[in-house]
C-alpha positions as CSV (number, residue, x, y, z in Angstrom):
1,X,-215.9,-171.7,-58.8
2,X,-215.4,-171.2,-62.6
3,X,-211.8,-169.7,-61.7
4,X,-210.5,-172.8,-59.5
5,X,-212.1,-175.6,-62.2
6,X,-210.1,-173.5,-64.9
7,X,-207.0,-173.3,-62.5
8,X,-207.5,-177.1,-61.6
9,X,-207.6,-178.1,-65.2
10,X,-204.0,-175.6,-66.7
11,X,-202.3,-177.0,-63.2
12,X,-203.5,-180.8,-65.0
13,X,-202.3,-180.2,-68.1
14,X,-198.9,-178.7,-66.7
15,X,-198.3,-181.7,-65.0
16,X,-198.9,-183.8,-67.6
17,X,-196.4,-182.0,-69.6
18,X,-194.1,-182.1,-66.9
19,X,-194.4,-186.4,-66.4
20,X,-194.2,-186.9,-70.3
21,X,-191.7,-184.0,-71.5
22,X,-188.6,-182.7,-71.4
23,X,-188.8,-178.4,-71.3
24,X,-186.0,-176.2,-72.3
25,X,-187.3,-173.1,-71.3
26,X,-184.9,-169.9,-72.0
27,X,-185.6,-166.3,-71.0
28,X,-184.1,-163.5,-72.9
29,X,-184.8,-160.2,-70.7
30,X,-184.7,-162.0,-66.9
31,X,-185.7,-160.0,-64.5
32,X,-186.5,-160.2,-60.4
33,X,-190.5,-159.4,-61.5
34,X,-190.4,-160.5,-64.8
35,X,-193.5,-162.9,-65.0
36,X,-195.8,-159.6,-63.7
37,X,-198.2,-156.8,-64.6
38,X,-198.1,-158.7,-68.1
39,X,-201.5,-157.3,-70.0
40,X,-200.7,-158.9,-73.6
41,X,-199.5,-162.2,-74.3
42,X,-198.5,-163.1,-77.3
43,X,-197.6,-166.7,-78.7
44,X,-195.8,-166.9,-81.5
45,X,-195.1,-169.8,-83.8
46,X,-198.2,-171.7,-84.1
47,X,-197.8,-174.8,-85.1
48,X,-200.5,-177.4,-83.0
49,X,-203.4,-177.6,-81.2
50,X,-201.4,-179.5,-78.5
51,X,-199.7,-176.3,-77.4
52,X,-201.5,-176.3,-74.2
53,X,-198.3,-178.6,-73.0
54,X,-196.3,-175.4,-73.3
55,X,-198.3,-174.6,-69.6
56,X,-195.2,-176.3,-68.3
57,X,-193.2,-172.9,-68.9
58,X,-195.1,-170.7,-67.1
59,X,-195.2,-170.3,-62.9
60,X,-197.8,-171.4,-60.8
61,X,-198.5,-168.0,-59.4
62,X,-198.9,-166.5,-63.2
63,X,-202.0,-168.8,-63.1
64,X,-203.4,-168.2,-59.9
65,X,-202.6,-164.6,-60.8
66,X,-203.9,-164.3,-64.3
67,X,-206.4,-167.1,-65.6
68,X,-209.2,-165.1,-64.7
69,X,-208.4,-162.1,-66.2
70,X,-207.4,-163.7,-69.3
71,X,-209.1,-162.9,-72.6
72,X,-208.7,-164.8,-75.8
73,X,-210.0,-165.1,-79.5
74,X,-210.2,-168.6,-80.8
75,X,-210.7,-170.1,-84.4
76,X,-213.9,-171.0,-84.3
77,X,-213.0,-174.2,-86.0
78,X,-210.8,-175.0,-82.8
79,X,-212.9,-174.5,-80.6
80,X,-215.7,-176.5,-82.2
81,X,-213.4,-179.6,-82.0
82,X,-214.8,-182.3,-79.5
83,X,-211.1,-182.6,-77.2
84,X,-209.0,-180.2,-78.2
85,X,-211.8,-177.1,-78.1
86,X,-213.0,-178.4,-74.8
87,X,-209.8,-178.2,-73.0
88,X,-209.8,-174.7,-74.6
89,X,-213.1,-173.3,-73.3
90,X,-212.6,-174.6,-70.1
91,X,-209.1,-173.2,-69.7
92,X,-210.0,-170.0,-70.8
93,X,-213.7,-169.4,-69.9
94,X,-213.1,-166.2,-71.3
95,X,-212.4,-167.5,-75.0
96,X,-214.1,-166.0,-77.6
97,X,-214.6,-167.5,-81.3
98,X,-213.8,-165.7,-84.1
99,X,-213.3,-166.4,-87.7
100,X,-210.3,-165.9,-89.6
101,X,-211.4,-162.7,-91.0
102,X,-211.8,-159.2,-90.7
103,X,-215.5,-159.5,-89.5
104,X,-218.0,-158.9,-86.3
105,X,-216.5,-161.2,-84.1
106,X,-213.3,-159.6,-84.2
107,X,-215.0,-156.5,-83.6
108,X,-216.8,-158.4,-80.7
109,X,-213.5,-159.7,-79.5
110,X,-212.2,-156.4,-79.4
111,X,-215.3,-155.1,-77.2
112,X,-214.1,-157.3,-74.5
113,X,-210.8,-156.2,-74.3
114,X,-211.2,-153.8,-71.1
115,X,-208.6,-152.6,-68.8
116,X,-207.4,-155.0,-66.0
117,X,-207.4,-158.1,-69.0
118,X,-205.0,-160.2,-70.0
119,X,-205.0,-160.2,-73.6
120,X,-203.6,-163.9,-74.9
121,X,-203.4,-163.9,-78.9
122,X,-201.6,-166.3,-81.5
123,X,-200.7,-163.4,-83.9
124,X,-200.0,-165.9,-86.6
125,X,-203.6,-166.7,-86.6
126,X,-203.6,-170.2,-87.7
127,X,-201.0,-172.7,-87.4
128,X,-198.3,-173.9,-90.0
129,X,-197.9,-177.0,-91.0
130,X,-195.0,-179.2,-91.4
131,X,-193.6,-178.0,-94.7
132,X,-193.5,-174.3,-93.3
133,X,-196.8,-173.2,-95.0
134,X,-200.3,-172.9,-93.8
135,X,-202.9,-175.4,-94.6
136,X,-203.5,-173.8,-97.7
137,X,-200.3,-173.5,-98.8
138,X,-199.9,-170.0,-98.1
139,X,-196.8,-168.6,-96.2
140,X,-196.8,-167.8,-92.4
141,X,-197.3,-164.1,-91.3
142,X,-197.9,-162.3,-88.5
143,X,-201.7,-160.5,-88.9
144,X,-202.1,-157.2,-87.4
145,X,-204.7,-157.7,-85.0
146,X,-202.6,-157.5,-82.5
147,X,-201.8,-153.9,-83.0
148,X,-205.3,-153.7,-82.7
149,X,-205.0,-154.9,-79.2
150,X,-201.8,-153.0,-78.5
151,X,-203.6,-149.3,-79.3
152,X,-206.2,-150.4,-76.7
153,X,-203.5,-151.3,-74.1
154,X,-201.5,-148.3,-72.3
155,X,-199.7,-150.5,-69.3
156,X,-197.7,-152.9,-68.0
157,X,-195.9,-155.8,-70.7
158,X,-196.1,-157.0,-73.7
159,X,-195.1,-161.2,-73.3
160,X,-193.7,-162.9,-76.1
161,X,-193.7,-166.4,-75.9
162,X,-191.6,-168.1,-79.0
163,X,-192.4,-172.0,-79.3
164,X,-189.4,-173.7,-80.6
165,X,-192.4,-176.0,-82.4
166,X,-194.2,-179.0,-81.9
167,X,-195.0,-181.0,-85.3
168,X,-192.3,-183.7,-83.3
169,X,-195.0,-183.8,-80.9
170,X,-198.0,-183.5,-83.0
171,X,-198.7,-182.1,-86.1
172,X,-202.0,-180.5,-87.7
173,X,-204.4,-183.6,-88.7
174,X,-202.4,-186.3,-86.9
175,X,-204.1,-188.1,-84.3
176,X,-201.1,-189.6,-82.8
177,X,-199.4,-187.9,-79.6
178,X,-195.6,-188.4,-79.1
179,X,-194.5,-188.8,-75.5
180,X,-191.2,-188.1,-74.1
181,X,-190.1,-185.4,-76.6
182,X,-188.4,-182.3,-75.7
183,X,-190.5,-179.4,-76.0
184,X,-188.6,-175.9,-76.6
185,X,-190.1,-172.6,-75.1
186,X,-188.6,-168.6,-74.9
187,X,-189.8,-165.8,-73.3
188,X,-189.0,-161.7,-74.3
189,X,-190.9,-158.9,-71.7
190,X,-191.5,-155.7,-73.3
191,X,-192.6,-152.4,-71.7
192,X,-196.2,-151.9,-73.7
193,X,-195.7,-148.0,-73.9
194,X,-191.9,-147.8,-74.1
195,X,-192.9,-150.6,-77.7
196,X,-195.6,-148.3,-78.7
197,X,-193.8,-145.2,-78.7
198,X,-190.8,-147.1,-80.5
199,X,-193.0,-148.0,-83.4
200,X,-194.5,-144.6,-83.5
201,X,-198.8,-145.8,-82.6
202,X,-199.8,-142.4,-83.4
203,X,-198.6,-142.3,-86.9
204,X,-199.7,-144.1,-89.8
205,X,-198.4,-147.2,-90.4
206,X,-198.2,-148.5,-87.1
207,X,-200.1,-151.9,-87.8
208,X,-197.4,-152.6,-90.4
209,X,-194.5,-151.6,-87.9
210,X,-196.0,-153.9,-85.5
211,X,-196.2,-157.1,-88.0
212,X,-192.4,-156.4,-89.5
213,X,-191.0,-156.2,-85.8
214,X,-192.5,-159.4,-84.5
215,X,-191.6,-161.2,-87.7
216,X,-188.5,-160.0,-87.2
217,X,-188.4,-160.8,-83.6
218,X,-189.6,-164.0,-84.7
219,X,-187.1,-165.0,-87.2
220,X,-184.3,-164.3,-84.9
221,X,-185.5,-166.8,-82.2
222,X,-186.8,-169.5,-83.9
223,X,-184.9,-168.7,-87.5
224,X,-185.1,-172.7,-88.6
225,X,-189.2,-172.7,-88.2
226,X,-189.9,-175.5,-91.0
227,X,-190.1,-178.4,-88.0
228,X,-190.0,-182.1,-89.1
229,X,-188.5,-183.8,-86.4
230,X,-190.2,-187.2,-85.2
């Protein structure tokens, strides 16, 4: 019951997105099965709590396949949010708070992470605002949790999702919603072992390798990331 109120609730919001926005999805890696045996999804390019309207991208089966397998850390201040953290937790009934540090509840987090899941992270870790930096003025960066999350995970893909950004839609602290905006979404599908043994996961370093490859990855996707349209 949990699993069809969850899939009731992403097919809502999809649809939502779908009456009020225009989406220009692009895939770089197509492929006949590319939207399967995904085990890690990451989402790159955090920039509002309104990314939920970013469902639009993804195929109906990939939710009936996946939303309850899927595993997810959330900021704990997110999630305590009336709306916005609502929509999260029932979403994701899976979602786990954690703070912003290296504490217990990633070390929790990590404890669910168990084979068959669906590992959904925002490796950014909090979201940038409209003059490129982070609410406290600091610059963007890919954490390494997620190679955290990659050491644990032996099979199937790695999916990088790279939001084209949404301050034109909503920004951090705004309480306005912009309809009828075009909302920019790309998709890469990497082979989790062929990625790990690229970036050498039994050597030291690898956390690092792992950051400076998705930044990189990053960059060349969505190089002009500062995003002030209106």
């Amino acid at each position: 019951m949990k699993y069809l109120f969850s899939l009731t609730i992403a097919l809502a919001v999809k649809v939502f997105s779908k009456l009020f926005y225009q989406l220009e999805l692009k895939i770089l890696n197509p492929t006949p099965d590319f939207w399967e045996n995904i085990n890690v999804f990451a989402f790159l390019n955090h920039t509002s709590l309104f990314e939920p309207l970013l469902f639009s991208s993804l195929p109906n089966h990939f939710y009936f396949n996946n939303i309850h397998r899927a595993v997810l850390p959330g900021a704990d201040i997110t999630l305590e949010r009336p709306i916005v953290g609502k929509i999260y937790k029932v979403v994701f009934p899976q979602i786990i708070s954690i703070t912003r540090k290296r504490d217990s509840s990633w070390n929790d987090f990590m404890d669910k992470v168990k084979k068959g899941s669906l590992i959904v992270i925002a490796p950014e870790g909090r979201m940038m605002r409209p003059n490129g930096l982070d609410k406290h003025g600091n610059p963007m960066t890919i954490k390494s949790g997620i190679a955290d999350i990659l050491l644990k995970t032996d099979s199937g893909y790695l999916l990088l999702g790279y939001s084209g950004g949404l301050h034109h839609v909503q920004s951090p602290g705004e309480r306005k919603l912009r309809l009828f905006k075009t909302l920019e979404m790309t998709y890469e599908r990497v082979s989790i072992a062929e990625y790990k043994e690229k970036l050498r996961h039994e050597e030291p370093g690898f956390h690092r390798r792992v950051v400076e490859d998705l930044t990189l990855r990053l960059e060349r996707v969505v190089p002009n990331r500062r995003d002030t349209k209106i």
